[in-house]
C-alpha positions in Angstrom: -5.5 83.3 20.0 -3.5 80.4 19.7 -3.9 79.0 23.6 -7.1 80.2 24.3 -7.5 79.5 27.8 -4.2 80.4 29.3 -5.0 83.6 27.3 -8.0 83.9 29.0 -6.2 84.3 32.5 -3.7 86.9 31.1 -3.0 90.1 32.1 -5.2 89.9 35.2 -4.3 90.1 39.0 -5.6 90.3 42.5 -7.9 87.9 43.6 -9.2 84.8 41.0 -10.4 82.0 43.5 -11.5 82.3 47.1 -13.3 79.9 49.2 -15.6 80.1 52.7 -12.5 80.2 55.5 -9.8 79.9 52.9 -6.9 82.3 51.8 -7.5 83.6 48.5 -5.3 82.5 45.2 -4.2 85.7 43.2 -3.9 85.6 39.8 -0.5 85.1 39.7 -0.8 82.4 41.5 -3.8 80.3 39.5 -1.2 80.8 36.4 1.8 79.4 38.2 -0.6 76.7 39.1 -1.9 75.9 35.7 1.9 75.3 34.5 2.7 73.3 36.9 -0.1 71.1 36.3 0.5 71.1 32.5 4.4 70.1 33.5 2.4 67.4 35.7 0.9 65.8 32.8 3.5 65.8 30.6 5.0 64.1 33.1 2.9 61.1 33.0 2.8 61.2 29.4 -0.7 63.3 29.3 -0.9 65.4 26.5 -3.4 67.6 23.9 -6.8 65.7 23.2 -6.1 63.0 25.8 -9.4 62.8 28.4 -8.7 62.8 32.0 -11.6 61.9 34.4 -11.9 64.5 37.4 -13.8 63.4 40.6 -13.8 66.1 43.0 -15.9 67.7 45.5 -17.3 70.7 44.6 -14.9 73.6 45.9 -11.9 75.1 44.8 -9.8 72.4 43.7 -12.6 71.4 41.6 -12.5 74.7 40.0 -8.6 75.2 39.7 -8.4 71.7 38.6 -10.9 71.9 35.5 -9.3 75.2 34.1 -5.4 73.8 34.7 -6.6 70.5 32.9 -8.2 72.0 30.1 -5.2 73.9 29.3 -3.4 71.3 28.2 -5.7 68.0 28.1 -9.3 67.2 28.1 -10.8 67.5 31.1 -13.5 65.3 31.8 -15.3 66.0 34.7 -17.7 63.3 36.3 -20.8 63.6 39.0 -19.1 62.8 42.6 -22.5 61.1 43.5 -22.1 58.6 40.8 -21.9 54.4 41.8 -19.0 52.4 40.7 -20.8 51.3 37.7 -21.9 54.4 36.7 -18.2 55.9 36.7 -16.9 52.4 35.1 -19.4 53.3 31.9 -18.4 56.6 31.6 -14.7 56.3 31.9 -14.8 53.4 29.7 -16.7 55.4 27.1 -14.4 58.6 27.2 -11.6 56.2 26.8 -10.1 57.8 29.8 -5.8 58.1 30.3 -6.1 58.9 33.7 -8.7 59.7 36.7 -8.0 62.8 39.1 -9.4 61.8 42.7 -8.8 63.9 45.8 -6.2 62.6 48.5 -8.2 61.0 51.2 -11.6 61.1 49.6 -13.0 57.9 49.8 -15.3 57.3 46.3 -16.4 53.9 43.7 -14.7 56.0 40.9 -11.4 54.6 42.8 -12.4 50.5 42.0 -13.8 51.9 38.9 -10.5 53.0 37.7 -9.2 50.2 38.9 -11.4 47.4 37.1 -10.6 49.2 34.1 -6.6 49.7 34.7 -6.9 53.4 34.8 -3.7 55.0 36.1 -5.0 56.8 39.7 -3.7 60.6 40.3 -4.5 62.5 43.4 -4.8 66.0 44.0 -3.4 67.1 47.4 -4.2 70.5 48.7 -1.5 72.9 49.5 -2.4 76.1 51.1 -4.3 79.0 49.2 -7.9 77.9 48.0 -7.7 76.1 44.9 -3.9 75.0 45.3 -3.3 71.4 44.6 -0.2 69.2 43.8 -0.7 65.9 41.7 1.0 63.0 43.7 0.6 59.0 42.1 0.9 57.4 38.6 4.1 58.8 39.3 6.0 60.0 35.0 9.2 61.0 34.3 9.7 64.7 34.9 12.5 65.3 32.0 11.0 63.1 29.5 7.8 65.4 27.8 7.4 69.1 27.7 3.8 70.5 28.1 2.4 72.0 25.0 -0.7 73.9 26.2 -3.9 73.5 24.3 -4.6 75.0 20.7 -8.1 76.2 19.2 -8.8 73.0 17.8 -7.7 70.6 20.5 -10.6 69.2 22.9 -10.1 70.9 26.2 -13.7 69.4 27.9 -16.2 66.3 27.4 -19.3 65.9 29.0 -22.0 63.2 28.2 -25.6 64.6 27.6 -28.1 63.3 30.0 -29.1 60.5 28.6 -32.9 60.4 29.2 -34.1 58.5 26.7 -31.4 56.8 25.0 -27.5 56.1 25.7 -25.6 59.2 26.7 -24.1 61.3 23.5 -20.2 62.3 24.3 -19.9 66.1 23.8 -16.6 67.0 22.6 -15.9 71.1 23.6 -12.7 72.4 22.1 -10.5 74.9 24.3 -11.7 77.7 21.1 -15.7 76.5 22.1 -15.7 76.8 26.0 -13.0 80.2 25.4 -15.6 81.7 23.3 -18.5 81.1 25.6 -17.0 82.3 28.6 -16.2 85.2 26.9 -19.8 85.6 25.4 -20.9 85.3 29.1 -18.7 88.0 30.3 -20.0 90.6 27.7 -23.9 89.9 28.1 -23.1 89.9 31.9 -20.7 93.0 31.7 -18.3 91.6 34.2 -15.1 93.2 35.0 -12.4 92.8 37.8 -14.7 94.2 40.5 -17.1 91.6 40.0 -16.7 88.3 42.4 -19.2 85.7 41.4 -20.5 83.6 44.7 -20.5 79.7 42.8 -23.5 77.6 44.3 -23.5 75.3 41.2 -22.0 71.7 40.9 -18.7 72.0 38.8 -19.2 68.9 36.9 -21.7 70.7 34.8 -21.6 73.0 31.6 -23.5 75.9 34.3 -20.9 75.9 36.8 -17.6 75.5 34.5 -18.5 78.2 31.9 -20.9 80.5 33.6 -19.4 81.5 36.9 -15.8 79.7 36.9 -14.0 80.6 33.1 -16.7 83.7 32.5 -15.3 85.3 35.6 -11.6 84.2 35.3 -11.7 85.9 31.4 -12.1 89.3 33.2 -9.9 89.3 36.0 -13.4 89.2 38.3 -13.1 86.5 41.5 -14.7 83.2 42.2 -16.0 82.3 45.4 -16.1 78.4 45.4 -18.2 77.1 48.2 -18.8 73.1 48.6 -22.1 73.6 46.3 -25.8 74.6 47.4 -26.8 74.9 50.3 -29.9 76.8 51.1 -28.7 77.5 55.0 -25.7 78.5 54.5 -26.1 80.9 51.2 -26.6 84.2 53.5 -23.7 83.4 55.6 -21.5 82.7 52.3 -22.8 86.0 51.1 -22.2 88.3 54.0 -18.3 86.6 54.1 -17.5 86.6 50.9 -20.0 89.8 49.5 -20.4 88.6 46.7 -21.7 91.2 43.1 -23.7 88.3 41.7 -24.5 84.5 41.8 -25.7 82.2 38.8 -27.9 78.9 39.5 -30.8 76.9 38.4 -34.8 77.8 39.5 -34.9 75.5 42.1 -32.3 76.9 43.9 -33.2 80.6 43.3 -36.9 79.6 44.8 -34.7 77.9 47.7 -33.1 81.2 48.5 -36.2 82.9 48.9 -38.0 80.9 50.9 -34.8 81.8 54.2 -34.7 85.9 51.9 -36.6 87.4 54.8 -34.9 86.3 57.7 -31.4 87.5 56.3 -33.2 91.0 55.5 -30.2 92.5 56.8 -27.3 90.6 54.6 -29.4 91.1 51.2 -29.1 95.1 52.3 -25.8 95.0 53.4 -24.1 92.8 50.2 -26.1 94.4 47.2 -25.8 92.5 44.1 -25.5 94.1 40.6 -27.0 91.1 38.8 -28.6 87.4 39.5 -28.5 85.3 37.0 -30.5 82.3 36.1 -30.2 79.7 33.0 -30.6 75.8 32.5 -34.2 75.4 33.4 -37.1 77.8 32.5 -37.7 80.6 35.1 -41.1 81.2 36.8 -42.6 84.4 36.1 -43.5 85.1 39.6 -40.3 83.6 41.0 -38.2 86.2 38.8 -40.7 89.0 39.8 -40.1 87.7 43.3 -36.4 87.6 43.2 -36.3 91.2 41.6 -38.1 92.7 44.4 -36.1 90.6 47.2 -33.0 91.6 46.0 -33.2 94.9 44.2 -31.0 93.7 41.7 -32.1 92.6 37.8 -32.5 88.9 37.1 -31.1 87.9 33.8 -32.5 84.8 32.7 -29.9 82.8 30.1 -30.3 80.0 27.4 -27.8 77.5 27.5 -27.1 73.5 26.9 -23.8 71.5 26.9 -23.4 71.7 22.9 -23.1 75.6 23.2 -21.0 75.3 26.1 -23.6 76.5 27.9 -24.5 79.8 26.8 -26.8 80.6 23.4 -28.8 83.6 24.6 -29.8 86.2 27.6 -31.8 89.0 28.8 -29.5 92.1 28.3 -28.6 94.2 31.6 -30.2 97.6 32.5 -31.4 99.6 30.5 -31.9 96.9 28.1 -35.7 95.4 28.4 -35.9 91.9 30.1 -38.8 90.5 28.8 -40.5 87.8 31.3 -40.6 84.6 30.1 -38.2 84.4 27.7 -34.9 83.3 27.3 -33.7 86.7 25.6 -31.8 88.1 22.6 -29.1 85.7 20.8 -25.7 86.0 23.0 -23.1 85.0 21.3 -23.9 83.0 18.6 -26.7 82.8 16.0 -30.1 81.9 16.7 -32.6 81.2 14.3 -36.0 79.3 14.2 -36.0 75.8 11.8 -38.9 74.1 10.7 -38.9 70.0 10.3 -37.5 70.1 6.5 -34.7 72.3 7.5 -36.0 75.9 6.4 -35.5 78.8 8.3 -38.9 80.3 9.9 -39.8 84.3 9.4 -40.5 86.0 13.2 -43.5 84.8 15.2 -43.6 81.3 13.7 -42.7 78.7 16.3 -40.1 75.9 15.2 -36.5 74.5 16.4 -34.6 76.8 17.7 -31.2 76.4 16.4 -27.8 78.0 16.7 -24.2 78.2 15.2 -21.0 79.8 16.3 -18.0 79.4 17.9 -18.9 78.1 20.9 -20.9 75.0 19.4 -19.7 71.7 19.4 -18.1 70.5 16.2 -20.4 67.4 16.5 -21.2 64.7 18.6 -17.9 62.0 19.5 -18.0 58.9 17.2 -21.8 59.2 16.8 -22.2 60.0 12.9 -26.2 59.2 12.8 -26.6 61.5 16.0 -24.4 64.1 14.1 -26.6 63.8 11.0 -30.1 64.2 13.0 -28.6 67.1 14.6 -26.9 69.3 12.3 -28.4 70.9 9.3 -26.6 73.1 6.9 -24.3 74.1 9.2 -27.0 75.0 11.9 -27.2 72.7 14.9 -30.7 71.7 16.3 -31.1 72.3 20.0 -34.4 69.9 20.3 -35.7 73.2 21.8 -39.4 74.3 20.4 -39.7 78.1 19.9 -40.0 81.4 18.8 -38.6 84.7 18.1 -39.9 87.7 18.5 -40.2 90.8 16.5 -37.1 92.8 18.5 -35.2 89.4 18.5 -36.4 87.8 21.7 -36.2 84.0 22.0 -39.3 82.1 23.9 -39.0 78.5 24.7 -42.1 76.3 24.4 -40.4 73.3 25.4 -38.5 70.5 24.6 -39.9 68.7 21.5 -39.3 65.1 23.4 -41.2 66.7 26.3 -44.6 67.5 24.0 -47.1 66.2 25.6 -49.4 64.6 22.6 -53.0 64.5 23.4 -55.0 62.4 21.5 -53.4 64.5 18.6 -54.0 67.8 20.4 -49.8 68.9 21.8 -49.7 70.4 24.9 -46.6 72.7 25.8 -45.9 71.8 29.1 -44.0 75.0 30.0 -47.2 76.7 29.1 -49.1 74.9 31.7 -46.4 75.2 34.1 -46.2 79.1 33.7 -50.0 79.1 34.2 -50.4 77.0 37.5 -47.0 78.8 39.0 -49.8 81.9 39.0 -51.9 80.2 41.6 -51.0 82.0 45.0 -51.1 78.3 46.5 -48.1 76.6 43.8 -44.4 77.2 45.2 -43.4 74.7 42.5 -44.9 72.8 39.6 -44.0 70.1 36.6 -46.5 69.5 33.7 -46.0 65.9 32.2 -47.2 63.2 30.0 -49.3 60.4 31.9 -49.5 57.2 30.0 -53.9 56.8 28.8 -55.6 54.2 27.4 -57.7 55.8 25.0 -55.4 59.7 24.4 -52.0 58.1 23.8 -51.3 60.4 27.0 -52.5 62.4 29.4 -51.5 66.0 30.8 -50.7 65.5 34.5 -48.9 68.3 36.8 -46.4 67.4 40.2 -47.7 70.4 42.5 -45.8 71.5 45.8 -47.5 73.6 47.7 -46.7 77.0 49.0 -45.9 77.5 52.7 -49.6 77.3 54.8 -51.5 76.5 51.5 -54.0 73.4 51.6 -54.7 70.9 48.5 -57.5 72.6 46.7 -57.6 70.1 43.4 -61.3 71.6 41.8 -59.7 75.7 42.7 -56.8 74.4 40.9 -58.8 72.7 37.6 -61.1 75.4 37.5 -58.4 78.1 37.9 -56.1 76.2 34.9 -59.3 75.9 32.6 -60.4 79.7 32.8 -56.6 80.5 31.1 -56.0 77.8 29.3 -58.1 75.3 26.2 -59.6 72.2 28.0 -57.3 69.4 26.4 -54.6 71.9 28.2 -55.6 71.5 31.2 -54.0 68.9 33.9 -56.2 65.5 34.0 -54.3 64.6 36.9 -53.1 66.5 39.8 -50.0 65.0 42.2 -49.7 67.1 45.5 -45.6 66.3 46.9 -43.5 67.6 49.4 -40.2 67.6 47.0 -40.1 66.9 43.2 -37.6 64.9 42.3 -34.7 66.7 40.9 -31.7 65.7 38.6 -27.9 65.8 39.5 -27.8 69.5 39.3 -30.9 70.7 40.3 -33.4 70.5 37.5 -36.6 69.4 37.9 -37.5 66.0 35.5 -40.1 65.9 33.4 -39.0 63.1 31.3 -39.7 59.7 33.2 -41.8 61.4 36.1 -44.5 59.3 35.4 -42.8 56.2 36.0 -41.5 57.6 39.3 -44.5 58.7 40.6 -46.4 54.8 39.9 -48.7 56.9 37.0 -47.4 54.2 34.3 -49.7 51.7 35.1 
């Protein structure tokens, strides 16, 4: 497949991209679209491998944008909610050639690209949902032809999260995120009768791969709405009837919590699937979901070095196991212990993967590409295990091991425990700074709906299922846990926010 991504959209028509009160773009239409974007570039003298900063709202555009891009350049999508300094690192680190802004849209990356001499294009909206022209930074039509990208060429770059130490450039070449989308496809079964309603930001690995390129590689719809919103999910749904929807817990615990009052829309809009990936699921919240919406939950494994997707819970009849991440989906999984030997089944160790979705290594970061590749297998910084029949369970991430006083505390395995109580709608187990342990396990609690703070019924309920050093030393009841840019909860620096550092 020697263009990988304009092969993905191939041989497909009808609908590919609708939007809440929008006319729809056919197939034929995103294609003609894509070209004329690639010409577009050319024209200002963007080619293969160059990075070009997108700043859109989430929508359409965003969508259309990312794929047309990524056909012939490297699109590098950034967080609208960013400050100017914020977009001035990142566009200085990717080296940027140019930054995508939408007509009108007031935002910092603007000055940004400004202080830095970025050349400014600006997408302008022209009819069907997802149809844009690029006006500014103005090239010379006749001067370059576009030359679409080839396996090798870097069609996406995102940064990782950057938690604990300066953000690590992922490099994802148009063979990588072609792969995974099509990985997602299979384990999903999607064909063109599926349309996919899109509640996730498109700046992130979730929302690119999962619902926009994963749908587009079957000829299956998109319905790009201007990202979540809890309110409005049921009307989007009974517009645009929707076969299936991908998002993060918190959202999915969101959507219950309005499911019966819209009774009536989740009958008349049955889904075939919900899907679910990027943070670990709650038991009960995927028990809960299942019986709301008559429809299977399939819970996914993914990070940005996969582009996204690693493994999943197969469809009916297939067993989805509860509480784990599911069988390896595209490519290899594999437990690794510290000295880089692979673990027999049932000994927990580093999960770790290799195929032709994963990264070929991290951008002009040798030491970061040593730690994290060995022998060809690339270490997630997942703990796990795998199961007899192949399932993957998480037990967290190894930089999120909560050491005791010696004694490590998983604290998914807490979480999973207290999410049991009838009175926990949400919950984060973290490390607490102590004097004499090293640290402490402490636990965020919201409350369900009606429920009262009952701290000894929660203790005493943690320590009959779970070994005493386990169990939370400190309890923090909150009306909202913080969340990150797309909707994860954050253990890593929660004690700090919460004033528990001292």
């Amino acid at each position: 497949m020697k263009h990988p991504i304009t092969s993905l959209l191939s041989g497909h028509d009808g609908v590919a991209i609708s939007a809440p009160g929008r006319t729809d773009l056919s197939y034929d239409g995103l294609r003609t679209l894509v070209a004329e974007t690639g010409a577009a570039l050319a024209a200002r003298d963007i080619a293969q491998n160059d990075p070009v900063g997108i700043v859109l709202p989430n929508g359409p555009v965003m969508a259309t944008c990312f794929v047309s891009v990524a056909s012939y350049a490297t699109a590098a999508p950034l967080n609208p909610a960013y400050t100017e300094d914020e977009y001035a690192f990142y566009l200085e680190d990717l080296s940027a050639r140019a930054l995508i802004v939408a007509e009108g849209v007031d935002t910092p990356a603007r000055a940004a690209a400004a202080r830095l001499n970025i050349p400014l294009i600006e997408t302008r909206e022209t009819g069907h949902a997802g149809a844009f022209e690029l006006i500014g930074a103005e090239g010379n039509a006749e001067s370059n032809t576009a030359a679409e990208n080839g396996t090798a060429d870097v069609a996406l770059v995102l940064h990782t999260s950057g938690t604990t130490s300066r953000p690590k450039i992922v490099p994802l070449t148009a063979a990588n995120i072609a792969a995974s989308a099509d990985n997602i496809a299979t384990s999903l079964g999607l064909t063109a009768s599926d349309r996919c309603l899109n509640v996730m930001p498109l700046f992130h690995i979730h929302g690119l791969i999962a619902a926009v390129l994963a749908s587009l590689s079957r000829g299956a719809s998109i319905c790009c709405t201007p990202g979540f919103d809890a309110l409005r999910f049921f009307g989007w749904m009974q517009e645009e009837r929707p076969t299936w929807y991908t998002a993060v817990p918190t959202m999915h615990q969101a959507i219950l919590k309005r499911a019966g009052r819209n009774a009536e829309t989740i009958a008349d809009v049955p889904l075939r699937l919900i899907r679910s990936s990027s943070a670990s699921l709650p038991v009960p919240v995927l028990r809960e979901l299942e019986e709301t919406f008559g429809a299977p939950v399939i819970e996914a494994y993914g990070m940005t070095e996969a582009a996204h997707q690693m493994a999943a819970n197969p469809l009916p009849p297939g067993e989805r196991k509860a509480g784990s991440v599911g069988i390896a989906a595209g490519p290899e999984v594999a437990i690794m212990d510290t000295a880089g030997s692979l673990l027999a089944t049932g000994e927990i160790g580093e999960i770790v993967i290799r195929g032709g979705n994963v990264t070929p290594g991290y951008q002009n970061n040798p030491n970061a590409n040593a730690d994290a590749f060995t022998d060809g297998w690339f270490r997630t910084g997942d703990q796990g295990v795998i199961d007899e029949d192949g399932y993957v369970f998480i037990k967290g991430r190894l930089k999120e091991i909560i050491n005791r006083g010696g004694e490590k505390v998983s604290p998914r395995e807490v979480d999973d425990v207290l999410m049991e109580h009838p009175s926990v709608a949400q919950v984060v187990t973290f490390a607490m700074p102590h004097k004499m342990l090293g640290e402490d396990v402490a636990a965020a609690v919201v409350l369900a709906d009606g429920a009262e703070s009952d701290l000894a019924g929660l203790k005493s309920f943690a320590g009959e299922r779970l070994a005493k050093f386990k169990v939370p030393g400190k309890f923090v009841f909150l009306d909202e846990i913080p969340k990150g840019a797309t909707g994860k909860l954050q253990r890593i620096g929660l004690a700090e926010k919460l004033g528990l550092t001292e």
